[in-house]
C-alpha positions in Angstrom: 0.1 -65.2 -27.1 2.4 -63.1 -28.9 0.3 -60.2 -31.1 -2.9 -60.7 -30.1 -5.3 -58.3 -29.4 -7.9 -58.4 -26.7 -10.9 -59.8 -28.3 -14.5 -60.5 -27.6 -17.1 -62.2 -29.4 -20.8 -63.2 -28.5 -23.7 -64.9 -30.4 -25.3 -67.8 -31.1 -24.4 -70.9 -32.4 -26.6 -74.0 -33.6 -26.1 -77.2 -35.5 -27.9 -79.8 -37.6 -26.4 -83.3 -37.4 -27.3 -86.9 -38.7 -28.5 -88.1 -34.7 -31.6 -88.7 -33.4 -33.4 -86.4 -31.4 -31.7 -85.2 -28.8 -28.1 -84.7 -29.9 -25.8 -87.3 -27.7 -23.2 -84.8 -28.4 -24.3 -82.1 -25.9 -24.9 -84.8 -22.9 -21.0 -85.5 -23.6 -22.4 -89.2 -25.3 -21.2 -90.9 -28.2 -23.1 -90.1 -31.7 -25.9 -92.4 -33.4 -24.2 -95.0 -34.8 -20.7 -94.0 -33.7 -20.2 -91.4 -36.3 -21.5 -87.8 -36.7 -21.8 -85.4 -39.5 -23.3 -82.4 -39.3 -23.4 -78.4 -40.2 -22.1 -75.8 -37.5 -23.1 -72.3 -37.5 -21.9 -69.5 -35.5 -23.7 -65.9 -35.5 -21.7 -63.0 -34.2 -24.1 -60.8 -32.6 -21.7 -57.9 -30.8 -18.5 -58.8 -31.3 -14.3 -57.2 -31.6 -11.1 -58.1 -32.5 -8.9 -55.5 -30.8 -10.0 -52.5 -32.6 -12.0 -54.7 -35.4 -15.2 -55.1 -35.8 -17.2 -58.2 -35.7 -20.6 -57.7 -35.1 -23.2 -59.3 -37.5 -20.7 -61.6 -39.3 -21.2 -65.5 -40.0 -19.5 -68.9 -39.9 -20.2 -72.2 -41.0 -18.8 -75.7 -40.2 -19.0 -78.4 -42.0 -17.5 -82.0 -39.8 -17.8 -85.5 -39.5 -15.9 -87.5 -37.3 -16.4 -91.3 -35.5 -16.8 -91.7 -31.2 -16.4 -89.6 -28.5 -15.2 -86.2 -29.1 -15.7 -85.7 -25.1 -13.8 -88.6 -24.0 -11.0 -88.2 -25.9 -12.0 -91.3 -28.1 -12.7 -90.3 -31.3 -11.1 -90.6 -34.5 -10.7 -89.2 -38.1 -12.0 -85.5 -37.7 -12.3 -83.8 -41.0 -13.6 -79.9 -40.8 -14.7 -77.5 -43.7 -15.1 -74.0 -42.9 -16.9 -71.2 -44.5 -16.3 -67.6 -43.6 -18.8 -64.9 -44.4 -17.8 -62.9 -47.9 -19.0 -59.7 -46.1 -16.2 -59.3 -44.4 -13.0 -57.1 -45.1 -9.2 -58.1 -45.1 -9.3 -57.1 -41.7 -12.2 -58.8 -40.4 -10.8 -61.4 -42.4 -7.8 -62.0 -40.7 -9.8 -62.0 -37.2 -12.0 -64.3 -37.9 -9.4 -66.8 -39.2 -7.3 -66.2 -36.0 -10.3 -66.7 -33.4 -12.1 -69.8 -35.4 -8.4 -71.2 -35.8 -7.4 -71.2 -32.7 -4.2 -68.9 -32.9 -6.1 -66.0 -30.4 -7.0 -68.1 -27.3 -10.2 -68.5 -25.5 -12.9 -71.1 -25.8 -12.1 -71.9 -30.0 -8.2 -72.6 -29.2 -9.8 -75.5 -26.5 -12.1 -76.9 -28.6 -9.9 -76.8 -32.0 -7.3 -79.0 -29.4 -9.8 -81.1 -28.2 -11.6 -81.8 -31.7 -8.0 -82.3 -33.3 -9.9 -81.9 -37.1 -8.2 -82.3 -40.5 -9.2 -79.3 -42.4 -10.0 -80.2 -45.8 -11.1 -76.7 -47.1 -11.3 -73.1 -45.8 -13.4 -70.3 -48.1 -14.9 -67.5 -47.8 -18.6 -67.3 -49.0 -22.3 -65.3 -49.0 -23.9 -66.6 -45.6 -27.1 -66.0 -44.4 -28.5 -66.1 -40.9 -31.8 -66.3 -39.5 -32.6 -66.5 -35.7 -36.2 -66.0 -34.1 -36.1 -64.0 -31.5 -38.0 -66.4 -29.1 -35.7 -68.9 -30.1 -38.6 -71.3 -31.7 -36.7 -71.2 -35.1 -33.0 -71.0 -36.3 -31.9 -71.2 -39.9 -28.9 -70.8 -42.1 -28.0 -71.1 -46.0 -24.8 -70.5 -48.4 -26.3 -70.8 -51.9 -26.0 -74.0 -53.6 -23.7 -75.7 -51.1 -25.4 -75.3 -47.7 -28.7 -75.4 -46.4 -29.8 -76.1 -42.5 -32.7 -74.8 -40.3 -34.7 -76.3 -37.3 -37.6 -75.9 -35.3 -37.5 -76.0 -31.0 -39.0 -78.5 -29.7 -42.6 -78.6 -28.7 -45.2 -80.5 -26.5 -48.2 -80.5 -25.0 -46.5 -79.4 -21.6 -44.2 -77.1 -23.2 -46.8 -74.0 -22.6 -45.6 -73.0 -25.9 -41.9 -71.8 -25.0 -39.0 -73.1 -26.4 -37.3 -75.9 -24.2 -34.0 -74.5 -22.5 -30.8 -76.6 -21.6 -28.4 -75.6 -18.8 -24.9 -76.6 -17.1 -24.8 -79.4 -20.6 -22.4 -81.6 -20.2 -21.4 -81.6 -23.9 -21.7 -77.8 -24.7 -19.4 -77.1 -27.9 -19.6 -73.3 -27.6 -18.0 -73.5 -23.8 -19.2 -73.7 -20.1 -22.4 -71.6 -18.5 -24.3 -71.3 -21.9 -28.1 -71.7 -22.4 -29.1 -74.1 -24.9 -32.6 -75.1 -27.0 -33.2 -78.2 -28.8 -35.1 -78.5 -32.2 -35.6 -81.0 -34.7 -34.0 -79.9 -38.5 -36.5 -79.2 -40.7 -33.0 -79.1 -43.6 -29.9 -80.0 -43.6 -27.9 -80.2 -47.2 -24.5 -79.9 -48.0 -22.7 -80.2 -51.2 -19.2 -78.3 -50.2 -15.4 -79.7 -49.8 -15.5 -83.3 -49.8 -18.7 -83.2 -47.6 -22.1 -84.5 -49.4 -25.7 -85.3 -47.6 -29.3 -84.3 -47.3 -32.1 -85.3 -44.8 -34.3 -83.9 -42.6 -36.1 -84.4 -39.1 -32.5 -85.5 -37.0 -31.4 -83.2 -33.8 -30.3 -79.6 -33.7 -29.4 -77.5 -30.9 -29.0 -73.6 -30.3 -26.3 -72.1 -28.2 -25.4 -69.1 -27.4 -21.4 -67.9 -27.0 -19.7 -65.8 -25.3 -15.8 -65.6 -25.7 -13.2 -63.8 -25.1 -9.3 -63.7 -25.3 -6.5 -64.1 -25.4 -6.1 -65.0 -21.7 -10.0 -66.5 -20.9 -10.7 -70.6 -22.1 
């Protein structure tokens, strides 16, 4: 890819979608119902964008789309995206070239495979909030976005978060650890995107990415 930089970025990622608990998304199923629609949020713990820096900056999704994003079978993807405010002209640039696919890596795969219709891109004040255990995960863009879960927990779950491996359905890539929780929010008023409900799936995942030669 002509122009771009060596790059790296690393994180965490979670949702909060419509489903039932757990998410047929990450076992490479179709959705509840057929359709989805849901928040996406990724958490750039250490990242860089050739010479850029990334680290501590936010992104939110907002999708909906009907079947099988896995098996090819799906139809009318739509995609909002929300890009942290924080960020310079610089930072700016690099996040709209890794999230849009242009630099390579695991978000050029996924952006072919999901195929979305964006219907808004803006840059807005995000805030993120991760426990460090992993029992809690939690996200908000005032007024227009709120979503936040709780891991799962049991009477055999010794009090640790459950963990996910080798998913067959993992939208942040291959070899990433996830943890499933139950959404505790999940309102959107934003683009042409409008719900609110609570107690459906969410799922934590970690990323790690890099480019522009690595998928």
């Amino acid at each position: 890819m002509t122009n771009v930089p060596a790059w790296h970025a690393k994180g965490d990622w979670f949702d909060v979608c419509r489903c039932n608990v757990p998410c047929p998304c990450s076992w490479a199923e179709p959705p509840d119902d057929d359709y989805c629609e849901g928040v996406l949020v990724w958490h750039i713990r250490q990242g860089r964008y050739g010479d850029v820096p990334l680290d501590g900056l936010n992104v939110v999704g907002l999708g909906t789309f009907k079947g099988n994003v896995w098996a090819g079978t799906h139809s009318e993807p739509r995609l909002g995206v929300l890009l942290d405010d924080r960020a310079d002209d610089r930072q700016r640039e690099a996040l709209k070239t890794i999230f849009g696919g242009q630099a390579g890596g695991w978000p050029a795969r996924f952006n072919e495979i999901f195929g979305a219709e964006m219907v808004g891109l803006e840059f807005a004040p995000i805030t993120v909030e991760i426990a460090n255990d992993m029992s809690s995960w939690r996200a908000e863009v005032p007024g227009r976005v709120r979503a936040a879960a709780n891991a799962l927990s049991g009477p055999t779950s010794e009090g640790k978060p459950p963990r996910m491996e080798n998913l067959p359905g993992a939208e942040t890539g291959p070899g990433q650890i996830g943890t499933q929780g139950k959404a505790t929010a999940d309102a959107v008023d934003a683009f042409v995107f409008k719900w609110e409900r609570v107690g459906k799936s969410s799922k934590h995942i970690t990323f790690d990415w890099s480019g522009p030669d690595a998928s």
